[in-house]
N, C-alpha and C positions, 0 to 999 in steps of 0.2 A: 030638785034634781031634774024632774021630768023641764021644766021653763028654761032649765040650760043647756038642755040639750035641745029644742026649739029653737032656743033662741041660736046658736052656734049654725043650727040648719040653713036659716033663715039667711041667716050673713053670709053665708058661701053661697045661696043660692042668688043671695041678691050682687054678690061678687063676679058673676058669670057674667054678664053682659060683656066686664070688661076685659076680659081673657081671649085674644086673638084664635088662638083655638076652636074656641067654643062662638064664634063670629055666623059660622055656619046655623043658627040657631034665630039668626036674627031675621025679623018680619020688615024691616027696614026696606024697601027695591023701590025707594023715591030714585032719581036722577043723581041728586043733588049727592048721595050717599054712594053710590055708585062711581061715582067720579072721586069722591073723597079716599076712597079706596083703591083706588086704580083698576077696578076688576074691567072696566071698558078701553083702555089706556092701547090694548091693540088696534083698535077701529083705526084709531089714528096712525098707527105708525106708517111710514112712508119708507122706501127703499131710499141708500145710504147714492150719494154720487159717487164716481168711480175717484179712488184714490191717486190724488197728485204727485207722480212720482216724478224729479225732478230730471232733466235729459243726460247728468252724467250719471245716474245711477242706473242698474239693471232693470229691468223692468220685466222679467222673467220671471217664473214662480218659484218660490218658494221652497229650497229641498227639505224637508225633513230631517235630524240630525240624526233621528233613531232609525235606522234603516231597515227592515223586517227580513232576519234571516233564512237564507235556502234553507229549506230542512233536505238534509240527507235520504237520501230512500235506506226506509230500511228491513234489512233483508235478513232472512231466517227469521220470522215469529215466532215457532217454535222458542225460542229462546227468551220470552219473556211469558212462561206458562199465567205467571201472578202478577204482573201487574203490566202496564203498556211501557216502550221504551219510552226515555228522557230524550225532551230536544238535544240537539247540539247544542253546550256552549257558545257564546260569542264572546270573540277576544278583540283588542284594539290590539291596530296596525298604524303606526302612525304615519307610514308612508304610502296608505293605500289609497289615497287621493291625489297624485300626485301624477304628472306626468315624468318619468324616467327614462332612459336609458342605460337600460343594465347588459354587463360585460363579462362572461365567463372564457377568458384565455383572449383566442382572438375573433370571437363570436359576438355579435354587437347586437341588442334586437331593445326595441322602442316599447315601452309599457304603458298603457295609455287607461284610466280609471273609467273606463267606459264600456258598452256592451258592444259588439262587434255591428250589431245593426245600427248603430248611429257613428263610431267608426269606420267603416267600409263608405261609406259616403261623403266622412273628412278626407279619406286618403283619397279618394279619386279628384273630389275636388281642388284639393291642393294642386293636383296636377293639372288640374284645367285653367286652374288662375294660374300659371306658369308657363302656358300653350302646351302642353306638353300634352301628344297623343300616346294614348292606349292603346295597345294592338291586341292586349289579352287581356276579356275582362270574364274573369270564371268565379263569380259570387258562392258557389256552391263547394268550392275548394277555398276557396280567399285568398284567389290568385290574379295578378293583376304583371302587366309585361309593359314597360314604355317601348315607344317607337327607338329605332336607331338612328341616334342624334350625332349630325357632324358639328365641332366645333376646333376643328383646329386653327385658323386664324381668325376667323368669323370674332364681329365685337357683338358678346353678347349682353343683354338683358336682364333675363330672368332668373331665379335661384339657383335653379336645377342644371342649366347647363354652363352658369356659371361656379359653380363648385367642382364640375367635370373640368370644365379648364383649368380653374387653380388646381387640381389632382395633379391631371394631366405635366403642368406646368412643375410641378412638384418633385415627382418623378417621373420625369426626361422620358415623356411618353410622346414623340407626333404622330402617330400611324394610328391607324384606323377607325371604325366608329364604337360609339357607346351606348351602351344601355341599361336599364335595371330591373330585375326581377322582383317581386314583392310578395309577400305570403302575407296576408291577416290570418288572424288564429285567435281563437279563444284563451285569454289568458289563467293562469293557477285562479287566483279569486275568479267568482261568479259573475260581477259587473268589471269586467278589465277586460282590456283585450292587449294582444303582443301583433308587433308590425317588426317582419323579417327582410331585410334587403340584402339582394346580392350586384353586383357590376360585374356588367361583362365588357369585354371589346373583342371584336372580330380580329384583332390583327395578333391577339398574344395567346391564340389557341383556339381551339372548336367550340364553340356557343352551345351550350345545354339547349337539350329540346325546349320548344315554345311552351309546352303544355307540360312543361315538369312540375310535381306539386311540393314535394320536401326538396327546395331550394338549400336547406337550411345545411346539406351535408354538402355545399359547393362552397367554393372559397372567391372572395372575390379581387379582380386583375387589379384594383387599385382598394385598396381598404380606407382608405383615407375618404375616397366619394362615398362609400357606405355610409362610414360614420357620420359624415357631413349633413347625407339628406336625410339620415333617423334624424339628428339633432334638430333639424331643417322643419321637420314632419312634426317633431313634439313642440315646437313653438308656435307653430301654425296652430295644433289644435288647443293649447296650452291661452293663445291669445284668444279664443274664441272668435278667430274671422270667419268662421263657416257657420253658417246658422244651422243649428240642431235638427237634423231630421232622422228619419225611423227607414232605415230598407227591409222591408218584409222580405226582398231577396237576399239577405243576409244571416237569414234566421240559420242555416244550414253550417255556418261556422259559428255561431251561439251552442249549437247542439254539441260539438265534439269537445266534451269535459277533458280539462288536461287531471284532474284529481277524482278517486271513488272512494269510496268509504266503506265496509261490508263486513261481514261473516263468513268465513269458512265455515267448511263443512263441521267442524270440530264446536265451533260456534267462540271461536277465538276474532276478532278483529284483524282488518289488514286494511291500510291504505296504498291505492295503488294510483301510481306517478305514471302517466301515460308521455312520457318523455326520452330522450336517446340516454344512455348511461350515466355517461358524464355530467350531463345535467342535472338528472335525477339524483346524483350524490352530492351533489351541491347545493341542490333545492333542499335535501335532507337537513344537512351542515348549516347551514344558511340559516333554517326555519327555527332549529334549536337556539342559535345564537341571537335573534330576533325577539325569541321570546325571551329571553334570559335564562336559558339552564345551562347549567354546567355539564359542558363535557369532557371526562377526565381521557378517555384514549379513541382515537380514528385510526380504524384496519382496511385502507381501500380493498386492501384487497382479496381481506375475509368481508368486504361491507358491513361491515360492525360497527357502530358506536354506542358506547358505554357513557353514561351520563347522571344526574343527579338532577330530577324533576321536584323540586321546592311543594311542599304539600299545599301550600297556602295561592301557590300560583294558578292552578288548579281550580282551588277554592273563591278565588276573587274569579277568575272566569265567568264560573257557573252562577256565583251568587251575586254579587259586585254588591256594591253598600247597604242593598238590602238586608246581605245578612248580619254586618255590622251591627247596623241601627235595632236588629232583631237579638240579634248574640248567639245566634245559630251556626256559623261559621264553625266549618272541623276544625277541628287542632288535629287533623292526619299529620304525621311526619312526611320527609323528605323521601322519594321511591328510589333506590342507586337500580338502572332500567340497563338491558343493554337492546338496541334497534337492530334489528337485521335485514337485511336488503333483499329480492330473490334474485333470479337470474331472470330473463325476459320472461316474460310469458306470455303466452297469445289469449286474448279476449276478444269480445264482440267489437269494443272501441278502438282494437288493434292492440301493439305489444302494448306490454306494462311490467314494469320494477315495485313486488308489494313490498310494503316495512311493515314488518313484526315487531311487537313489544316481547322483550323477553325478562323473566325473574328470576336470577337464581339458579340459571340453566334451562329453564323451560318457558314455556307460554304463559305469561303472569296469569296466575288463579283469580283473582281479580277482573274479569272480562269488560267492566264497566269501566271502572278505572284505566286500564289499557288504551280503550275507546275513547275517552277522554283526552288521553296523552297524545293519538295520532289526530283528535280533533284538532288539537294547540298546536302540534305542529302543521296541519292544513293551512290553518289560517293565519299562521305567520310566513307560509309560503310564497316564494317572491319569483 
């Protein structure tokens, strides 16, 4: 018994040489075994030539598909005694790449999937490839004023003041001159920005101050030239003729969030729309039907809506296939919510419209879940 258990030693020890593992054990550091190995195989390596990209393709880097989410600030710790908050959520927006033009009544404004500091410097551009002077450039408001352009017989050229003519031409306008006002603004998403144009003419009323900032509650003497040059404006940036640059003077319209996210004092969630009324109930409306929840009744004018938030929608959100592939996925039911709107209210970022989750009469007991509900609606926010 004792020889086979020797013997059995013996064979596995004589087995080791050849076990990669156990490689490390070996007295071998001739050349010739070193190479055989690859253990020297870096000495050699050479840096790669630059890759040949051919002239009709981009030759720009590379974005990312996974984009790394804003985290929300968040506010009241108090309220997470045992354990730290959960990030927000990330939901798809299938439209949030996109350049648009979106339309609420007879309000027209350009959506552009970019931050306002690489924005503000298409929109100016634009107007310089078209000769077109600026007489107000206010990077710290996102306010931008063309010159007063005559073109009443004059044959013109360029986009801008040929869209004013066909306006013009359109409706039986000859008198006076034209201009147009412009606001950049930070748009609802974090990487978006919104571009606001209004037209004026001297001859069909008194011209708004130079220096006005909320253009946005003027109305414009030909609506047809607004529309024109937002569409004008999103194809320009839309085709990429401006090469991408960064205005570090622009950062000052990046700061002014149009969305917040928080805690009451209660320790209840609110999300607050730093927007004029009417928008802010339509961003609301809008955001619901985007993500796909069902809303069974709208009370403009209690700002109510009542709705049915899918528990699974929720669920893919937060988890997305991860928890599939794991089987970790809630089976929560469906929440019947109803949202409630406030009346303005003043904040440090200026007014603001919060939406409350409500259950059942009261402020859902649930405070996470809640949080959740006005995350989904954030981010289907257009």
């Amino acid at each position: 018994m004792k020889n086979l258990i020797v013997m059995v030693t013996m064979s596995l020890l004589a087995g080791c040489g050849s076990l990669p593992i156990l490689g490390m054990f070996s007295k071998d550091t001739s050349a010739s075994a070193d190479t055989a190995s690859g253990n020297d195989a870096y000495i050699e390596a050479a840096e790669l030539p630059a890759l040949d990209i051919p002239e009709d393709l981009s030759k720009g880097r590379g974005r990312s598909p996974f984009d790394l989410p804003v985290l929300a600030e968040q506010g009241n710790p108090s309220f997470y005694p045992n354990r730290p908050p959960l990030p927000d959520a990330m939901y798809v927006n299938d439209n949030r790449d996109e350049v648009r033009v979106q339309k609420l009544g007879s309000r027209n404004w350009l959506v552009i999937p970019e931050s306002p500091t690489t924005a503000w410097p298409k929109t100016k551009q634009f107007f310089a490839d078209n000769g077109i002077t600026l007489t107000l450039d206010q990077p710290e408001t996102g306010r931008l004023n063309t010159d007063w352009l005559v073109v009443e017989d004059q044959s013109v050229r360029d986009i801008v003041r040929g869209l004013v003519k066909a306006a013009r031409i359109n409706n039986d306008v000859s008198e006076g001159r034209d201009r147009f006002l412009i606001r950049v603004e930070q748009g609802l998403q974090p990487q978006s920005t919104e571009i606001h144009i209004r037209h004026e003419n001297d001859a069909s009323g008194d011209a708004a101050a130079d220096a006005i900032i909320d253009i946005q509650q003027q109305d414009s003497a030909l609506l047809a030239a607004e529309q024109e040059l937002l569409q004008q404006i999103g194809a320009y940036v839309a085709a990429r003729v401006a090469q991408t640059t960064v205005s570090k003077v622009a950062l000052q319209i990046g700061s002014q969030p149009k969305t917040a996210l928080a805690r009451n004092a209660q320790g209840n969630p609110e999300l607050s729309l730093f927007l004029d009324e009417a928008r802010a109930w339509a961003t609301l409306a809008q955001a619901l039907r985007n993500a796909d929840v069902e809303i069974k009744e709208q009370d403009r004018d209690a700002r109510r809506i009542e709705a049915v938030v899918p528990g699974d929608l929720l669920n893919e959100g937060q988890s997305g296939f991860f928890c599939r592939i794991t089987f970790t996925c809630s089976k929560a039911g469906s929440s019947d919510i109803a949202l409630l709107m406030s009346d303005a209210v003043a904040t440090d970022n200026g007014l603001a419209f919060k939406i409350s989750v409500f259950e059942a009469g009261r402020p859902m007991r649930d405070a996470d879940r809640a949080q959740e509900i006005l995350v989904l609606i954030r981010e289907f926010a257009t």
